[in-house]
SEGU-464459 format. One line per 2 residues: number of its first residue (from 1); for each residue x, y, z of N, C-alpha, C. Coordinates in nm, 2 decimals, padded with zeros to 4 digits. Layout:
N
NUM) X Y Z X Y Z X Y Z  ...
//
This chain:
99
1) 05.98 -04.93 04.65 06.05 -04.87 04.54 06.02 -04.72 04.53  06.10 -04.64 04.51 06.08 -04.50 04.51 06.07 -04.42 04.33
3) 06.04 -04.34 04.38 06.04 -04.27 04.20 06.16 -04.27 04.17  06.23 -04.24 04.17 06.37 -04.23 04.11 06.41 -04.39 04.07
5) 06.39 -04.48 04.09 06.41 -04.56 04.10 06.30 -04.64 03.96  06.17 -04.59 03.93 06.11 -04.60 03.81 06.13 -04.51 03.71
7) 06.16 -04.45 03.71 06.25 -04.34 03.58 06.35 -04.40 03.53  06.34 -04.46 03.39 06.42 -04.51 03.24 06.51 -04.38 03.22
9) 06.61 -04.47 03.19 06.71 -04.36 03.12 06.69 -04.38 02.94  06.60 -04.48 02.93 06.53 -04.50 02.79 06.66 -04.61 02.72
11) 06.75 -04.69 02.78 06.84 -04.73 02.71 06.85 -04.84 02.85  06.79 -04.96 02.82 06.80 -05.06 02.89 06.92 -05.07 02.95
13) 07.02 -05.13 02.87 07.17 -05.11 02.90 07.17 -05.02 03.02  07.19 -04.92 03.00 07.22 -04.82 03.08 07.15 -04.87 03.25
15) 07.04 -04.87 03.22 06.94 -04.93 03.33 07.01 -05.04 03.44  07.04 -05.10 03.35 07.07 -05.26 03.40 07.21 -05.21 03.45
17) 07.31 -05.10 03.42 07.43 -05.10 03.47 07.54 -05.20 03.44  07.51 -05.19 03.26 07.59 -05.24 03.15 07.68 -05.12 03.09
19) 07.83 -05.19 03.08 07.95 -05.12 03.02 07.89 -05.13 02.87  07.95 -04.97 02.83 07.94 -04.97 02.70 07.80 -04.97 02.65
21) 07.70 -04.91 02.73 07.54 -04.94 02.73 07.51 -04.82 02.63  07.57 -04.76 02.55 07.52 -04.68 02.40 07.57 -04.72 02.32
23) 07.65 -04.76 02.28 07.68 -04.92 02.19 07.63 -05.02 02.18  07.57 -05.08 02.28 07.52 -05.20 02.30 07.33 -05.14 02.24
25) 07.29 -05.07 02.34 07.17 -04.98 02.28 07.14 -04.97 02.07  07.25 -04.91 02.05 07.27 -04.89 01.92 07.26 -05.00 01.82
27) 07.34 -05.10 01.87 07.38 -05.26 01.83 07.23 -05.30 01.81  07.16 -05.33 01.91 06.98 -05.35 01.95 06.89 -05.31 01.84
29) 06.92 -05.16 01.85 06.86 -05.11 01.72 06.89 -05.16 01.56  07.03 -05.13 01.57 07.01 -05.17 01.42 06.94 -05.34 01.39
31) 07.02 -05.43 01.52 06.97 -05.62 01.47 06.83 -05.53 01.45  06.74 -05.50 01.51 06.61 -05.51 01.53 06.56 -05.49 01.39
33) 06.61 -05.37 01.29 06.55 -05.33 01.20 06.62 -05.46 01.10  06.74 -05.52 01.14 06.80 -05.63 00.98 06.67 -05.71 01.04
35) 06.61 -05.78 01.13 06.55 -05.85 01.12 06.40 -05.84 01.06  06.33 -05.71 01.07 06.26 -05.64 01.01 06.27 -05.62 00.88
37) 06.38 -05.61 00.82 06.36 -05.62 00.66 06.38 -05.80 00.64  06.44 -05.89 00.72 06.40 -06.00 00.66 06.30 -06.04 00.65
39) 06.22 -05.99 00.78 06.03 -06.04 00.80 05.95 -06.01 00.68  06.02 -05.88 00.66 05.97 -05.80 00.54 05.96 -05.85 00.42
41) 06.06 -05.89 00.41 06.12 -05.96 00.25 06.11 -06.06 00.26  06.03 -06.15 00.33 06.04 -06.29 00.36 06.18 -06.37 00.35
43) 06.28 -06.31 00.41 06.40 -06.36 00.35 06.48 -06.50 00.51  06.45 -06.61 00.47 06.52 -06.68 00.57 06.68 -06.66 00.59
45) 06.78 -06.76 00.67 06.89 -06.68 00.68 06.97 -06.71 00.56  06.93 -06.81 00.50 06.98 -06.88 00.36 06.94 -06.78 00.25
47) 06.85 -06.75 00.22 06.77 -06.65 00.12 06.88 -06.48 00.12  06.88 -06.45 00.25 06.92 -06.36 00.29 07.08 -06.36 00.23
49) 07.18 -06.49 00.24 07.27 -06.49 00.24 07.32 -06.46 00.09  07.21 -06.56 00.04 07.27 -06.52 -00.13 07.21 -06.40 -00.20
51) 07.14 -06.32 -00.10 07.09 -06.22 -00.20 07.23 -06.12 -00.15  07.29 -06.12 00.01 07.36 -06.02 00.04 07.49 -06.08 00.03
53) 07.56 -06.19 00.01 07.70 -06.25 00.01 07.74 -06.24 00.16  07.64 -06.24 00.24 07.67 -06.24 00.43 07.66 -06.40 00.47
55) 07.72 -06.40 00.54 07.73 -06.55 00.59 07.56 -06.55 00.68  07.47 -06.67 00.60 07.34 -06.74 00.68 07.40 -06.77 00.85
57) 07.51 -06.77 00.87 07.52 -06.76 01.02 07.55 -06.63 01.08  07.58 -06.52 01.01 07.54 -06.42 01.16 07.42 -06.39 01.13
59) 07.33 -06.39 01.02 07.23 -06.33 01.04 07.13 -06.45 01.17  07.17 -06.58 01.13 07.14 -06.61 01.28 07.17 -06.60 01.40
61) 07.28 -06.56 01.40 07.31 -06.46 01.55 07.27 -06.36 01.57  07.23 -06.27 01.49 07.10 -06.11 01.49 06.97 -06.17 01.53
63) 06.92 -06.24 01.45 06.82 -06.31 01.51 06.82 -06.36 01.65  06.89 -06.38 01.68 06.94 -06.45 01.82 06.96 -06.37 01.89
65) 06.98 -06.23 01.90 07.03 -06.12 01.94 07.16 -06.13 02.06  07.23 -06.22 01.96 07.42 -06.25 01.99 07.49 -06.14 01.92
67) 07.46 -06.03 01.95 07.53 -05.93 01.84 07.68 -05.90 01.93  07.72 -06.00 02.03 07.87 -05.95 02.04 07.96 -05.94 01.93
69) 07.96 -06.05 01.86 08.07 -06.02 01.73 08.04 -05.91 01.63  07.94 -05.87 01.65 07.92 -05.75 01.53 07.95 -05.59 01.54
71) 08.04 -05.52 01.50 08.07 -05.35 01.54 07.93 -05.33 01.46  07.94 -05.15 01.51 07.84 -05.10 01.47 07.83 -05.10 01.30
73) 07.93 -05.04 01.24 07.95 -05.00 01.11 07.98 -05.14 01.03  07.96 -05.30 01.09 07.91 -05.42 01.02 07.76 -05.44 00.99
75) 07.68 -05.38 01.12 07.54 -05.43 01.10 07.51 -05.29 00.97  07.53 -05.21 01.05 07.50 -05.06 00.89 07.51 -05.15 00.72
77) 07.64 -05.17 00.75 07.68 -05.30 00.65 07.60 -05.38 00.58  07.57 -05.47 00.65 07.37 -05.59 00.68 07.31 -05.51 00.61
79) 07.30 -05.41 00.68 07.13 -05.34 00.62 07.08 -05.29 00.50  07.27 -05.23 00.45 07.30 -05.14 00.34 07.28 -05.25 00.23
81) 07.32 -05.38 00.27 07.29 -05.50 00.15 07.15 -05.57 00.16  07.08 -05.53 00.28 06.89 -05.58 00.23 06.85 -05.49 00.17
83) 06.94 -05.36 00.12 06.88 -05.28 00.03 06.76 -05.11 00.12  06.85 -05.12 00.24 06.83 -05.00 00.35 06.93 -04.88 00.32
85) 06.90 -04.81 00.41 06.97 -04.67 00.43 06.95 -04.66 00.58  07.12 -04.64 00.65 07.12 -04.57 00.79 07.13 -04.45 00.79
87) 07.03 -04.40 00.84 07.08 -04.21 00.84 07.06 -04.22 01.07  07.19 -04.12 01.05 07.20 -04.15 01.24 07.17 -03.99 01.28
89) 07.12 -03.98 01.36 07.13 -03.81 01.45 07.21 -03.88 01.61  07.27 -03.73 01.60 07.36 -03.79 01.69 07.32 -03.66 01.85
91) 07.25 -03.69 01.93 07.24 -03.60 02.08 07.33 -03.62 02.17  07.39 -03.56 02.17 07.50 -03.53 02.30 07.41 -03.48 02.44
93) 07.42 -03.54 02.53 07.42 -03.49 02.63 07.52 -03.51 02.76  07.54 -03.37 02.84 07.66 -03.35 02.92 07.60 -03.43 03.04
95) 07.60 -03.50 03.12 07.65 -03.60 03.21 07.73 -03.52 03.32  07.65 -03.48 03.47 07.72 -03.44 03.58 07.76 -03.53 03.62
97) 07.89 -03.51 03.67 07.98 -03.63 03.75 08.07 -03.51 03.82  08.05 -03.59 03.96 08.08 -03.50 04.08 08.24 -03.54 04.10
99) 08.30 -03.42 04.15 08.42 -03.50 04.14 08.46 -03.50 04.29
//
């Protein structure tokens, strides 16, 4: 294995040579933190449901980390109703591509 070859692009996805791998990245992040305010709040996915009016089934699929069905600005959504705030910074970076 060579060095290049152990250097992260810090975004798994990306790594693994997954489509749409800063989306999917992003998606990771937020399940990670809804399931962190549930740990937090001792909230099972039933507890969770009636405090947020979210169906106890996706928050079992966050848990599960099946976040295909979920856009970004649903989980925001989640979080905004366990009683969070998403604040985003956004880094651009330009990407050489040879043509």
């Amino acid at each position: 294995m060579n060095r290049k070859e152990l250097i992260s692009s810090r975004n798994v996805f990306r790594d693994l040579g997954k489509q749409h791998a800063d989306i999917q990245q992003l998606k990771a992040i937020l399940a990670a933190e809804i399931i962190g305010a549930l740990d937090k709040q001792s909230l099972s996915v039933r507890k969770a449901q009636v405090r947020t009016g979210i169906a106890a089934a996706e928050f079992s699929c966050i848990r599960n980390a099946d976040l295909s069905r979920f856009t970004v600005d649903r989980l925001m959504t989640i979080i905004n109703r366990l009683g969070s705030r998403v604040e985003v910074s956004v880094k651009v970076k330009r990407q050489n591509i040879a043509a």
